[in-house]
Structure formats: structure tokens, C-alpha cells
Steps between C-alpha positions, in 0.01 A plus 500: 500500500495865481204533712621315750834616578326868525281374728778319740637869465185639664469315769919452587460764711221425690676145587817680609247663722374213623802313572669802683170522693564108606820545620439790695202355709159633523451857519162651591360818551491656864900283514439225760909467452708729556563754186847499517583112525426284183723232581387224625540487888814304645512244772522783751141627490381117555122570674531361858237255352715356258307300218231334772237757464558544087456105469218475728282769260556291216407245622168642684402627132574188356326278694208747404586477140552831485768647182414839494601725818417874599774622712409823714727694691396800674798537703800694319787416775476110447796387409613460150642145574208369620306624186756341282523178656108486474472602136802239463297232620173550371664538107699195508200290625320657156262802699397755340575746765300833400677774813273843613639705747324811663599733216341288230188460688435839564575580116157484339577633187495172284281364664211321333124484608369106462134503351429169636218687642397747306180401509411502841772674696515422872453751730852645625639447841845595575511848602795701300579790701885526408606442884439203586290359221597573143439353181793211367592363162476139642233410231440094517241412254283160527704232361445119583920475527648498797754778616646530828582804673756615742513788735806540640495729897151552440460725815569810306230748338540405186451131587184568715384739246570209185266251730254750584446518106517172455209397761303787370164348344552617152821303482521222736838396398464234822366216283618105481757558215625758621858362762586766715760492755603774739808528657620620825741492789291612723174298590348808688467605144243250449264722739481758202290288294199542705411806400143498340591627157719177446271258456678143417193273401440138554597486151837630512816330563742732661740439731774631722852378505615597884903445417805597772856434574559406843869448628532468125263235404267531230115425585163599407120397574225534208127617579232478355276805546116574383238737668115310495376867393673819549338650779608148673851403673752396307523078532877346486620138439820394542668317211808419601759635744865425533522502124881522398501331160291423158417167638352629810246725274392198291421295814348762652290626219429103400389466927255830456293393176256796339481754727122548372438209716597702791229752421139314551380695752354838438380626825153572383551772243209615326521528098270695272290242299188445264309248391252510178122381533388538109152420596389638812140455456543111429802480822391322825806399683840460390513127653125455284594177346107468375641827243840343404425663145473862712805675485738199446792641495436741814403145738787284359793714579329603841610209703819535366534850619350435849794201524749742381462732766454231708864403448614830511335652795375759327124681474330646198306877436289363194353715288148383268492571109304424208761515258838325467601802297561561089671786386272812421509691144673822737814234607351452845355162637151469646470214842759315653792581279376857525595428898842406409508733237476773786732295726185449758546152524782274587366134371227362372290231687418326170714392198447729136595434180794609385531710233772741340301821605530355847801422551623858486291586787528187722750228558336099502671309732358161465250331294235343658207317205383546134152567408355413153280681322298306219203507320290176607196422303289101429577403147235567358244179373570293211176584381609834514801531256454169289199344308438192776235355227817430218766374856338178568654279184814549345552571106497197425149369665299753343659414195377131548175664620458656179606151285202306680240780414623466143520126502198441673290769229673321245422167599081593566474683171663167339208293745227739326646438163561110476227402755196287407272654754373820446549802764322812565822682572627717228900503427559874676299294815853318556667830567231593812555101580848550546510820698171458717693125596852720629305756708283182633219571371231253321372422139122633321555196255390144557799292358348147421804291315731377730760582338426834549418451860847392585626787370295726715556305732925516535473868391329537840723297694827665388292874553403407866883366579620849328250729665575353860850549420440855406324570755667452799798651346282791511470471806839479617605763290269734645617470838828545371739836503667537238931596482434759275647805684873414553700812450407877541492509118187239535336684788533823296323350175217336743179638621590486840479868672721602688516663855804622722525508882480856605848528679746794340796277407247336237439806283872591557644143423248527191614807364864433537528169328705489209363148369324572181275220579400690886471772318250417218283285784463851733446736190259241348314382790569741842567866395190525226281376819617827733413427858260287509747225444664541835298313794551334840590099512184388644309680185732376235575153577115465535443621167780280361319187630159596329584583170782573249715724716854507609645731750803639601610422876751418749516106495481485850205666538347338197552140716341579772187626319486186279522286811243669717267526181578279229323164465706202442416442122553897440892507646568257226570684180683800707776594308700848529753696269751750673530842273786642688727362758478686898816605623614309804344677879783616709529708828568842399678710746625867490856607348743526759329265731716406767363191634486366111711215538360397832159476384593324192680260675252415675224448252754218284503319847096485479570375167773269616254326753178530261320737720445652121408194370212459787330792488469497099337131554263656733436858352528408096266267422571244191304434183227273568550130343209361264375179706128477386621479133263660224197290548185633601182680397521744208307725366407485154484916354463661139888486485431132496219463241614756295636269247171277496304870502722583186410203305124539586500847392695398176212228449185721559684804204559191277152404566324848438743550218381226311127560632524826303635358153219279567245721512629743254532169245158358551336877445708659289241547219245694763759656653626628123180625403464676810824712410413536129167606563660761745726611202198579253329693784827754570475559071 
């Protein structure tokens, strides 16, 4: 309890402060009320607009959904009622109501430099001379919240100078969240905003609020003003005229829509943009449907581009790279982000992923497809991971394989020990009998009994119903792949080899993976190859349909090689594992771009309508479906036989083995004397 009460000590004064501060009104610096009056004004300094113009602001921000409002005034003889009855207003409909007046603008002692672009600063435009251009503490820094600003008598200096700054490139303070609303009582005034250096963008939403008094009675007209470019006229709507009340700016703002809508048309401007071609030696034609897998990404966001400026009236300057641009060990970026990264370009005419290093040079204003990345590769053969001579019975037939050798050695020896006929087969003959009848092959021994013969005789039977059995199982199994490869864990631990499409976001992707599993796959089976791992499409997916190969590649390319090439039998068995997941492609676009919000508009409404959707079916092709199923003719390799090689070559050392003990048995007397008389001759 001690604690606290000292603390309620520490900060009583400060809430004294505050609540004297309340009832006083707001105070700011550069007084936009007069020093000497604190009291609140009386009902004789009433504005001749009364509460009409104070109710018709609230509700203009509102029905923008704006809470948070900038109020600007340049002028130092308005009056103080009219201030007050603003601030009034705006607090008890909950603004926050943040007040600059000429003094505070000019004061750039606090003020704080944003490093929103500290990486690649824009090139600076406004023009501070200290005359008629000078340098302001209005500082708004990118937020996606919306604020609204007002400018009260906006025909002064500092007014003209605050939206010279503003339009200036660096800032661009004329963006869609961004409400402001000039006032004047003069519409001449309006004339002043067509100087060059105020550029108010199709993306902006400012306005002028024309209000007078005639014979007493309160009206006003809004407009809606935007320049196509700065060098061109300025362009005014009219919103609504005769406006006296709240009610009139809600119906007349409700009548208007988006002013964006407005703003379609842009004469034919020219913008600054490029367009990447990663293999120029392979390109043809950016319409080359026979090279879908050629520079995918370039050919699938072209006919969006061409329908964008279609839409917009608008013509390109396109620059050609190589590169779509990765950050450089010296900070710099090499290609097309280099472009923006030298504020060279204004768009780009193709989508990029998007990716944190990117985003502080460029903005992405709409997303447009998703390429995956994967490695694709033919399960290998049964054959090649599995014994296929052990897969054709379960467990428990070759354990009733084994039973009927046994019974039926058991059951001749019996016949050769109880029978009344005499044989010329030996007891160790019914172990060849039994084994020569399974692999199908005959008997050197006459059996005469018939006893004897029957037995032969069923042994044979069963061995020909077993070995057809086996056999085509065989068969089958060799023209079977096998589901052995089903996680990058497998496909690490398998023979396959491994090769990567040589694009730049591979080795990047690859290096930058934090999955242990990626991680052990490239270190294991990409970085200890060096460079020769890296390879064109065409050359890798070849090699993965030959042999025991996998390869890195965009899927989309992949497709379109397995369908031009692939045989029907060989796209069955395609499988593919994804080591890292590609960002999303968006349209990347300089900062500050003024014509942001118009563009991306326009690329959700291709969206909307499934212009997107159309050009992906006809630029990206899909995988190829397995129709032919896995029949057909196989070849039969070492891989194959290996196992059958393996128990011939166990047979033939068995076999010289016991030729040796043999021999060494049957002479071991001469081949004694031979070393002892070798012994007497060294005494």
C-alpha cells in the first residue's frame, strides 16, 4: 500500500495538469486562438455558418471511416470561434484531432527521419530554397489506417508550400487512405492547384469544399479534383452542390461511389517498364505457345499486362533483363530489382516473388499465380529396391512350399525303404528329385513301382501349378514401380541422383531452407556434386526418364516436357516431392507509385472475371494423367538378375570350395610327401 499511494503522489500532478489543460481547450504552438482568451467563446462570436459546416465534416469523415484527423491551418487571422466550434465537434464525435499551424511546421527541430527506405532512398524532388519551397515537419509515415486531413484557406504559402511537399515523389502523401479536404470561399482558389509541382494522382482522394453565405444562407459544393499526370490539366467532378446539411453529404457522397472509378482513362502516358527473358537463347516469341515451359512466368502475366493498359489507356517503355534480381554480397541488387532499386522503372510487366528483401525496395500490388517447384522423378522399379524373386507368395506359401519338399522326401525315402522292387536311385537321389521337379526340370532315374510313379508324378503336377504361378508374378512385378520413395527422407536414402533446374531462386531457395530434412538432401546429394548438378529442363527430365535420376524443376515446365516426350507407360509412376514452398508472384511496383491503387484495382477485376484463370489454363500446362497404365515391354537388365547372378555365383564358390577339399582329400599323402621331402632338402 505504500508503493502505491507514492506513486498516486507522482503522478497527482501531472493529472491536475491534465484536467486544467481540458478545461481550458486546446492550446497549440504558433496560437490558432487568441493568447489572451481561454474562455470558451460566448454566443456572440457564433461563425456566420453556425453548426452546418462543423456537422457536415463529420460526417464526410465518417462516411469514410475515418477517426483520426490532421487539422492544418496556415492562416493566423481565422477566427478563434470557428476553430473552437470545429475542435468541438470533431472531439465529441470521438476524433482524434492532431492541430499544426504554420509555426509548428516550419519547426524542424523534433522532427524524426522515417527509415522506411533506408534501403533504397528515392531520389528527392521538392526543391527547398527557403522562399517559396522549404522543408516541413509534416512527416506521414506508411500506415494501412486511415487519417483524414484538413486544410483550412489553403490559398496561402504555407498551404501551397504543405501540398507541394506532399505531391513531391519521395512522399506522395496523395494516396487512397489518405481523406483530404480543402476548404475555401473562394472557388477561383481552385485555379491554384494546377500548378505542376502539385500533383494530385489518380490515387488520391482530395477534395474541395467551395462553402459561402449568401443573403445569409449557408451553402457549399464538394469537388473532386485529380491531375492524370502532372504536366497534365487538372480534371474536376462535381460531387454535390447546394449542400446545406449532413444528409446532403451522405447522399451525395452515396450518388458519387469511388472516385477511382472516375479515373480510367490515362491519356496515353508512357511508364518505365521491364520484362525478364531468363533464357534468351531458348526465347522465340512471347505468344510461342509450342515453348510454354520458356520463360513461364514472363508469357503468363503478358496478356494480363497488355489488357491492363488496355483498360487504362496507357503505353509501356519496356526494358529486357536476364535477371529478376537477388541481393548482391555489397547490399546492391543485380537485374530487375536492381532497376527499381535505382528507381529506373515504374512497374513490372511480369509478376515476382515476393520476398522480405523485396519488399523494402518495391511495393506488390496484386497477386497474380503460384509456381511450384518440385523434384519429379519415376519411382524407381520394383526390381530395383526389393528382391521380386521372394514377392510373388506370401509367408505363408513358401512355408507350405517348404512342407511339401519335406513331405514329399520323406514319403520317397519311406518308398525306397519299405518297397519290394528294387531301385537304382540312392536315398540323397530324392533330394535332386525334389528340387530338379520345382525348377521343372526332369529325373536321371527310371522309377518302375507304381507306387513310386505316382509320387513323381503329383510332385510334378503341384511344381508346374507353382512355377506358372511364380512366374507370371514375375512378370507383373517387373513391370511394376515400386512406392518406395514417399518422403524426402526416402529420396535422400535412395540411389536416385539428383539434378536441379539451373534458375537462381533454386540455389537460393536451397541454401535458405531451414528444414533439417532440405537441408541434409542438398548437402548430401546437390552441394558435394558442384555445378555439374545444375542443367536445363530438356537435359534433366531426359535423364530422369532413362535411368535413376530425379531433378529439380519448375512443375510447369516439367509437364510440358513429360507430355511432348514421355510415352504413355513412362508418365505412370511420376511422382514429385516439394523441398521448399515458392512465395506467391505478385506485380511489384516502385515506392511511392502513384497510380498504385489504380493498377491494382484493376488486376482483382481480371481476377474477378477469370481473365487470370484463362491465361494460366492456356500458359501452365497440368501434370499429365497415366492412361496407358504400366503394361508394356520391359527390359530385363543386371539390376534385374542380380539376385539370380548372386545365387549362381554363391553356387559355382560352393562348388570350387568343395572341389578343392576334394582334391586336397583324395591326394593328401602325395601332396604330404611333396612338402616333407621339401623340408629334408632346406636341412
Amino acid at each position: 500500500m505504500k508503493v502505491q499511494v507514492i506513486l498516486w503522489l507522482r503522478w497527482l500532478p501531472l493529472l491536475f495538469f491534465v484536467v486544467a489543460v481540458r478545461a481550458a481547450g486546446p492550446r497549440v504552438t504558433g496560437s490558432w486562438r487568441s493568447e489572451y482568451s481561454l474562455e470558451d467563446p460566448g454566443p456572440s462570436s457564433k461563425t456566420p455558418w453556425g453548426n452546418q459546416l462543423p456537422d457536415m465534416l463529420v460526417a464526410y469523415y465518417r462516411h469514410h471511416g475515418v477517426h483520426s484527423l490532421m487539422l492544418v491551418v496556415c492562416h493566423t487571422d481565422i477566427a478563434d470561434a470557428r476553430l473552437w466550434t470545429l475542435w468541438q465537434h470533431f472531439n465529441l464525435n470521438d476524433f482524434y484531432v492532431q492541430v499544426s499551424t504554420e509555426t509548428s511546421l516550419r519547426d524542424l527541430q523534433y522532427v524524426d527521419v522515417l527509415d522506411e527506405q533506408e534501403e533504397a532512398p528515392p531520389p528527392q524532388t521538392f526543391p527547398a530554397n527557403n522562399s517559396t519551397h522549404w522543408a516541413t515537419s509534416f512527416i506521414l509515415p506508411q500506415s494501412s489506417y486511415k487519417v483524414g486531413i484538413l486544410l483550412l484557406e489553403f490559398r496561402s504559402e504555407c498551404a501551397l508550400n504543405l501540398l507541394r511537399w506532399s505531391a513531391a515523389s519521395e512522399h506522395n502523401y496523395f494516396t487512397t487512405n489518405r481523406f483530404w479536404l480543402l476548404l475555401t470561399e473562394d472557388e477561383e482558389d481552385i485555379d491554384l492547384l494546377e500548378d505542376p509541382e502539385i500533383f494530385l494522382p489518380p490515387d488520391s482522394e482530395l477534395r474541395v469544399l467551395h462553402h459561402e453565405t449568401p443573403d445569409g444562407n449557408f451553402s457549399s459544393s464538394l469537388i473532386d479534383l485529380y491531375k492524370v499526370a502532372a504536366w497534365k490539366p487538372l480534371k474536376r467532378t462535381l460531387v454535390g452542390k447546394n449542400i446545406r446539411n449532413r444528409r446532403h453529404v451522405i447522399h451525395a457522397l452515396q450518388h458519387f461511389g469511388s472516385a477511382i472509378t472516375y479515373r480510367q482513362n490515362l491519356e496515353g502516358i508512357v511508364f518505365n517498364t521491364a520484362i525478364v527473358i531468363a533464357f534468351p537463347d531458348l526465347f522465340t516469341n512471347i505468344e510461342d505457345l509450342s515453348l510454354r515451359h520458356i520463360d513461364t512466368i514472363s508469357k503468363v502475366n503478358h496478356r494480363l499486362m497488355l489488357e491492363l493498359a488496355n483498360r487504362l489507356n496507357m503505353s509501356y517503355n519496356t526494358y529486357q533483363t536476364v535477371n529478376y534480381g537477388w541481393r548482391q554480397p555489397n547490399g546492391s541488387f543485380d537485374g530487375l530489382m536492381g532497376r527499381f532499386q535505382r528507381y529506373e522503372l515504374d512497374f513490372a510487366q511480369l509478376a515476382i516473388f515476393m520476398r522480405l528483401d523485396r519488399i523494402a525496395l518495391v511495393d506488390f500490388v496484386a497477386e497474380t499465380y503460384r509456381v511450384r517447384a518440385g523434384i519429379m522423378f519415376r519411382q524407381p522399379p520394383l526390381s530395383a529396391v526389393a528382391n521380386i524373386f521372394a514377392m510373388p507368395f506370401e509367408n505363408d506359401v513358401w512355408v507350405s512350399i517348404l512342407m511339401l519338399l519335406i513331405i514329399t522326401t520323406v514319403v520317397l525315402v519311406v518308398e525306397l525303404l519299405f518297397s519290394p522292387h528294387t531301385h537304382d536311385m540312392a536315398y540323397m537321389d530324392t533330394l535332386n528329385f525334389v528340387w530338379g521337379a520345382m525348377c521343372q526340370q526332369g529325373f536321371y532315374v527310371e522309377v518302375r513301382n507304381r507306387s513310386a510313379r505316382i509320387i513323381v508324378f503329383t510332385t510334378f503336377v503341384s511344381a508346374l501349378f507353382l512355377f506358372t504361378s511364380f512366374s507370371a508374378n514375375i512378370v507383373a512385378l517387373l513391370q511394376s514401380p515400386s512406392d518406395a520413395i514417399r518422403s524426402l527422407t526416402d529420396l535422400g536414402q535412395s540411389p536416385l541422383e539428383i539434378g536441379v533446374q539451373d534458375t537462381q531462386y533454386n540455389k537460393i531457395y536451397f541454401t535458405e531452407s531451414t528444414d533439417p530434412v532440405t537441408k541434409n538432401l542438398y548437402h548430401k546429394k546437390i552441394a558435394s556434386k558442384g555445378d555439374n548438378v545444375y542443367m536445363r529442363p530438356v537435359l534433366g527430365m531426359e535423364r530422369m526418364r532413362t535411368g535413376l535420376f530425379a531433378y529439380q524443376v519448375e512443375l510447369q515446365a516439367g509437364y510440358q516436357i513429360v507430355s511432348d516426350t514421355f510415352s504413355e507407360p513412362e508418365k505412370c509412376g511420376l511422382m514429385e516431392l516439394e523441398p521448399f514452398q515458392l512465395p506467391m508472384l505478385a506485380i511489384p511496383t516502385r515506392k511511392n507509385f502513384p497510380y498504385k491503387e489504380l493498377i491494382r484495382r484493376q488486376l482483382r477485376w481480371q481476377r474477378e472475371v477469370s481473365l487470370v484463370n484463362r491465361e494460366e489454363r492456356k500458359w501452365i500446362p497440368q501434370k499429365p494423367k497415366c492412361e496407358g497404365g504400366v503394361g508394356g515391354f520391359v527390359s530385363i537388365g543386371l539390376t534385374e538378375c542380380r539376385y539370380a547372378l548372386g545365387i549362381f555365383g554363391c553356387g559355382a564358390a560352393a562348388s570350387f570350395g568343395l572341389f578343392l577339399c576334394e582334391f586336397s582329400f583324395k591326394h593328401f599323402k602325395l601332396v604330404y610327401g611333396i612338402v616333407k621331402g621339401y623340408r629334408e632338402m632346406q636341412r
